[in-house]
N, C-alpha and C positions, 0 to 999 in steps of 0.2 A: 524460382521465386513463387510461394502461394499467394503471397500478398493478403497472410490470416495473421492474425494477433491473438496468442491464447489467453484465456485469465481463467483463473480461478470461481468458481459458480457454476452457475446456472442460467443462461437469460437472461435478462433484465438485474441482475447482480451490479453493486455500485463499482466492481471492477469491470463490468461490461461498459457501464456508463463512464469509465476514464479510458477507456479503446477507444467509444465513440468520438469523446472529445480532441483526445488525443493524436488520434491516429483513424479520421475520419472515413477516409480513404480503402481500410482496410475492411478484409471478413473476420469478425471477434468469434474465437473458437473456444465455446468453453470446454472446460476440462476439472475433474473431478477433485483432485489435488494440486498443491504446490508444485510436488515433484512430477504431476502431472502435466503439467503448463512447461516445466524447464523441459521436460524428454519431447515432449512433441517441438519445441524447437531445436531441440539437440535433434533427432531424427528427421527434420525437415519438413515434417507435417505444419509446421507454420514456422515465420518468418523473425517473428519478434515475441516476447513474453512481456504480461504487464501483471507484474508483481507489488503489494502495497505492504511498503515498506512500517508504517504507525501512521498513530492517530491522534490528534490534538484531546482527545477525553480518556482512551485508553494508552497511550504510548504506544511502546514497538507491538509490531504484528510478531507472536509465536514462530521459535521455526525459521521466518527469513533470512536474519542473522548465521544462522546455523547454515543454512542451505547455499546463500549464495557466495561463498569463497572454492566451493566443490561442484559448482554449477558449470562449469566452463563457459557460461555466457558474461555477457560486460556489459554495465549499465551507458544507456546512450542519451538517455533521456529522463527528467522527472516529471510527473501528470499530479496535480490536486485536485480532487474533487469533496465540493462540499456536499455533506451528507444530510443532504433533506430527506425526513421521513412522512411518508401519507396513508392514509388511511384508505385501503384499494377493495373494493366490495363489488359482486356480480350485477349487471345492469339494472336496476328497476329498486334496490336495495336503495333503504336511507340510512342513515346515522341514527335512528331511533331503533332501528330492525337491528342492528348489530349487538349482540353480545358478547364475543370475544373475537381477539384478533391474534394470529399466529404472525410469527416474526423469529429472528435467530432470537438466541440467548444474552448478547449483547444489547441488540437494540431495542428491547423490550423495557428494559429499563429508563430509555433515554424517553417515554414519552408516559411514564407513569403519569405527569399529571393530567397529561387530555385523558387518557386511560380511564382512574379513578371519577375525573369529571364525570366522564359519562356511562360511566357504571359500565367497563366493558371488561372482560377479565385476560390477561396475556395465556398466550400458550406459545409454549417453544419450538420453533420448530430449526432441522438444521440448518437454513437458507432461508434467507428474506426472499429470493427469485423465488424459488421451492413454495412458499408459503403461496404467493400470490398464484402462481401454476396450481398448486392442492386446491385452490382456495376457488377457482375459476372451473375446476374441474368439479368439484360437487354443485356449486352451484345453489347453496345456499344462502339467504339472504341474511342470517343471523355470523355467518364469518367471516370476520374480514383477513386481511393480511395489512402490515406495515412494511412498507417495499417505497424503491422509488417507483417516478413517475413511469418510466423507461419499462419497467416491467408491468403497468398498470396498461399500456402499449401493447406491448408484448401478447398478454393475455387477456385482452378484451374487457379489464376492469373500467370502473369510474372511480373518480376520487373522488372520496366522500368529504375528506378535510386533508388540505395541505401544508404540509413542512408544521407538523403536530410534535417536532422533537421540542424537549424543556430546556435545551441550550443552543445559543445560536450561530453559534461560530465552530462546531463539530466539522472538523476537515480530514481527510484521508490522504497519504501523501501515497504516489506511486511508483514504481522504479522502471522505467521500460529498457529491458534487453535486450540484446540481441550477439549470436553467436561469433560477431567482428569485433572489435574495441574502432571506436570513433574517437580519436582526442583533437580533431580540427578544431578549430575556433570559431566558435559560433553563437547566435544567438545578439544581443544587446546586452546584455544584464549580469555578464560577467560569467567564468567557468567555473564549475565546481569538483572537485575531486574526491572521490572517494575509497577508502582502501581499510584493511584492516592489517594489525600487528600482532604479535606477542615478543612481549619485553624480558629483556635479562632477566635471569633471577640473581640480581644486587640490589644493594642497597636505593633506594629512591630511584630505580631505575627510572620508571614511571615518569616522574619529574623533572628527571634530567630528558628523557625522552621528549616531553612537549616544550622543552625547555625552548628546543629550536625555532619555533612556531611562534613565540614572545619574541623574541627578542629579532626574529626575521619580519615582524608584522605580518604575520601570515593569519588569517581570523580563523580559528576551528568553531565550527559554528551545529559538529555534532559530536560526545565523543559519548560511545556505550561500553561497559565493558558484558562478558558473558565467559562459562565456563565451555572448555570443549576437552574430550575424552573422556568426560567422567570425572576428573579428576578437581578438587578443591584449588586446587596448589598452580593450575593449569587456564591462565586468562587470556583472553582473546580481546582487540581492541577493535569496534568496527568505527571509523572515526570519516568525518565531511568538515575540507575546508573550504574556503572560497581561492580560487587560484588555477593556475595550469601549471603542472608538472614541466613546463618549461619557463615557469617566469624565474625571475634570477633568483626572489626570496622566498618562492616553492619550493627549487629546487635546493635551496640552503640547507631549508627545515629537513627537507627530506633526509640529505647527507646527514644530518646531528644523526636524525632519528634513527639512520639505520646504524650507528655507533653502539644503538642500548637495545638493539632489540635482537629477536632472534629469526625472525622473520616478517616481511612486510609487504603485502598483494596490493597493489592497486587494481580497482572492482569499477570502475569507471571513470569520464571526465566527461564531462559534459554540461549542458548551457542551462544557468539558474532560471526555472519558469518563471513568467512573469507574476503567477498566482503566489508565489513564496513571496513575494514582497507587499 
């Protein structure tokens, strides 16, 4: 056991910040890529992966979908964190002294209005960590970075204005892996399952498929579709219900389901956070 948690980033990254919360205990190891974060816990260099599955303003995270049915790991856990943005500038720096602020591509957008208030111009950068580490290393007082607080830490910034995003409920949802499947019973708040399918090619396949989950009271409480191989004709279901593969009217739906489909992974089960509700 390393007792590390990989995520995707840089330092002070909002997937650094759902390791800490989440998994307080452990060393958060970042890593470059997606597929970066899954091979270092497939080869043992860490113990757990903390992958973010969407986001309550952009939907699904690129990629995930795709990645995790061919991952050989299995979701154990879910982590949310809310995504407050700040305005992170080199010691002695005010909020007058700043003229532009670097940040990803995404999050640049979410605080145009403090932005424009204050006459500061966005610049892109790959990585909100990234931004505030560039940003701490010139040492300029007219740059800032939009980062969390966690990387303002990290790199020796101050925050010049906090949780500056123009919406206020931006949340990130997270999938924490690991290379065992856990389906014990756990948690307060009930279990959650998640898997993905692809269905007959008949008629209302589809239909008939979730048919089982109506009429078992089973709540699907996600279902996405997406294509895989390339192909139009070729769908993929990645689907979260509330339940355990061993209650009697999980287990129902499950049997309809696998009547219509042509295949069907379960990718995890595990205990609804308390922040999902």
């Amino acid at each position: 056991m390393t007792n590390r948690i990989a995520f995707q980033g840089e330092p002070g990254a909002y997937s650094h910040e759902a390791c800490r919360d989440a998994r307080p205990d452990m060393e958060a190891l970042p890593c470059r890529t997606f597929e970066d974060v899954i091979e270092a816990v497939r080869s043992g260099e860490a113990d757990l992966a903390m992958l973010p599955v969407e986001n309550t303003t952009y939907g699904r995270v690129a990629d995930i979908h795709r990645l995790l049915p061919h991952s050989g790991l299995h979701i154990i856990d879910e982590a949310f964190v809310r995504v407050h943005i700040n305005l992170l500038a080199v010691p002695g720096a005010s909020l007058s002294d700043v003229t532009e602020a670097h940040s990803h591509l995404v999050l640049l957008p979410q605080c145009e209005k403090f932005l424009r208030e204050n006459n500061i111009r966005g610049r892109v950068s790959p990585d909100n960590a990234r931004a505030a580490r560039e940003v701490a290393e010139a040492g300029d007082i007219q740059s800032a970075a939009l980062a969390s607080e966690l990387a303002g830490e990290i790199y020796g910034l101050d925050v010049l204005a906090r949780h500056i995003e123009d919406q206020g409920d931006n949340t990130t949802r997270f999938l924490v892996m690991s290379p065992k499947a856990d389906e014990s019973r756990r948690g307060d708040l009930g279990m959650i399952t998640s898997f993905v399918f692809q269905v007959r090619n008949i008629p209302a396949a589809l239909y008939k498929a979730m048919g089982g989950f109506a009429t078992n009271g089973v709540n699907m409480i996600k279902l996405e579709s997406y294509m895989v191989g390339g192909r139009f004709t070729a769908t993929q279901f990645y689907a979260d219900i509330e339940g355990h593969p061993d209650d009697a009217n999980v287990r129902l739906a499950m049997d309809e389901l696998g009547y219509f489909t042509t295949n069907v992974e379960i990718l995890g089960v595990y205990p609804a956070a308390r922040k999902r509700h």
